[in-house]
Legacy VTK file of the C-alpha trace (Angstrom):
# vtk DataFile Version 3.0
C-alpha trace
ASCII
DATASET POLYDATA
POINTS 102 float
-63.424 -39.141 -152.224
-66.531 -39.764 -154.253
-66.007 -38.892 -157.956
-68.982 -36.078 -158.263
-66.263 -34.198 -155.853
-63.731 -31.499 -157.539
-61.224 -30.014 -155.980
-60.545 -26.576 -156.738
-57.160 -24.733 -155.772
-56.725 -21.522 -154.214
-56.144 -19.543 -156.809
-58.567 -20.848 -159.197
-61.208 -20.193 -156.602
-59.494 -16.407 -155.868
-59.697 -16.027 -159.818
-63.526 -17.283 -160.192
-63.865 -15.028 -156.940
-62.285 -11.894 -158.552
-64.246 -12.427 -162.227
-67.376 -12.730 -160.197
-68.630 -16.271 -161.129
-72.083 -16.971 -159.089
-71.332 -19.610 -156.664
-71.874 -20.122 -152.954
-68.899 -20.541 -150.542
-69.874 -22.927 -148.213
-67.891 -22.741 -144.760
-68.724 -25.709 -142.475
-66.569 -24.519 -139.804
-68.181 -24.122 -136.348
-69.809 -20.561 -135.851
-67.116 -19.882 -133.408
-64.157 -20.494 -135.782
-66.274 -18.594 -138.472
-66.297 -15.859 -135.938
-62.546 -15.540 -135.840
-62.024 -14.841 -139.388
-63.600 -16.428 -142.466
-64.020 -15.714 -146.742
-66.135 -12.467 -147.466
-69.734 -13.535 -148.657
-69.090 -16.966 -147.097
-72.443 -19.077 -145.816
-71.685 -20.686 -142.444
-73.366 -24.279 -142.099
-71.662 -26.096 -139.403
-70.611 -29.870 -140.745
-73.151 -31.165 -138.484
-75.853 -29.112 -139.542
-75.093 -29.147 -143.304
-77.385 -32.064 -144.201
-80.660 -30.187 -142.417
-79.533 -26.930 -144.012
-79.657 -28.282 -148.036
-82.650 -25.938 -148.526
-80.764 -22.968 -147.907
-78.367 -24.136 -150.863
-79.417 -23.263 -154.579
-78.724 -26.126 -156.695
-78.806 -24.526 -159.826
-75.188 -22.801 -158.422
-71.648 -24.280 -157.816
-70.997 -25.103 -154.188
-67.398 -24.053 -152.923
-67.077 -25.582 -149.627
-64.265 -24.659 -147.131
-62.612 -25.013 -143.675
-59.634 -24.858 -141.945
-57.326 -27.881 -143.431
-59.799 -29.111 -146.364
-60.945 -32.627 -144.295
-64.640 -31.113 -143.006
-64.727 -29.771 -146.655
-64.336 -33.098 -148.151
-66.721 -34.952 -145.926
-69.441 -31.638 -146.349
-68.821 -32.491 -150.070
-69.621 -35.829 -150.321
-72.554 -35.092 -148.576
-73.606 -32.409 -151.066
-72.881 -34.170 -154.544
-74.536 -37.774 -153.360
-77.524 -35.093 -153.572
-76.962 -33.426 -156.693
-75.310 -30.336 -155.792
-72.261 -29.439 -157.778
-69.036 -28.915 -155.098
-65.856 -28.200 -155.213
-63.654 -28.935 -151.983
-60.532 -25.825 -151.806
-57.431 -27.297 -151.510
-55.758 -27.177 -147.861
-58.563 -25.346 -146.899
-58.538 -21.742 -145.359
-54.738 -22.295 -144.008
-54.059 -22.487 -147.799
-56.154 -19.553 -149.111
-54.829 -17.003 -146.728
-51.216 -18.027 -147.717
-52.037 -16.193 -151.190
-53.591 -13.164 -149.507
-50.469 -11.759 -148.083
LINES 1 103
102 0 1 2 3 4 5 6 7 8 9 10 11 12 13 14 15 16 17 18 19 20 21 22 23 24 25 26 27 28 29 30 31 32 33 34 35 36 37 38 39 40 41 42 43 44 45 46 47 48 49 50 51 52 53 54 55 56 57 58 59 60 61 62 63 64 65 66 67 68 69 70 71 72 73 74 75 76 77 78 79 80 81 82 83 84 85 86 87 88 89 90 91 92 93 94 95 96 97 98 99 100 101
């Protein structure tokens, strides 16, 4: 993983969620599995459509990106920070972040 790339864990993105903090969270899911169930005030950009999509993205904002398992993420990130966007990948992904909803 490049080294522009933080990760961020679930609960430190819940907490920056909670206080507010302006930042985008990035799901590069497919539109289907968005569909099913995704993070409130989440942007879907497909992986495969993320590089096209950059102008949609404010740069001047941190960049949470998520997915199911945190692998999409990590590729969506590198992406991202090789063009100057600040991102953080969450950990494990949506699987992880609904384990400390319940």
């Amino acid at each position: 993983m490049a080294k522009d790339i933080l990760n961020i864990s679930p609960q430190e993105f819940e907490e920056k969620r909670k206080k507010g903090d302006a930042m985008i969270i990035l799901d590069v899911r497919e539109t289907g599995e968005y569909r099913v169930g995704h993070i409130e005030g989440s942007l879907n950009i497909p992986l495969g459509q993320v590089l096209q999509r950059t102008g949609e993205l404010d740069p001047n904002k941190d960049i949470v990106v998520v997915c199911r398992s945190g692998n999409r993420s990590a590729l969506a990130c590198e992406w991202l920070a090789s063009r100057g966007f600040r991102v953080f990948n969450l950990d494990g992904g949506l699987t992880q972040w609904k384990h400390i909803q319940s």
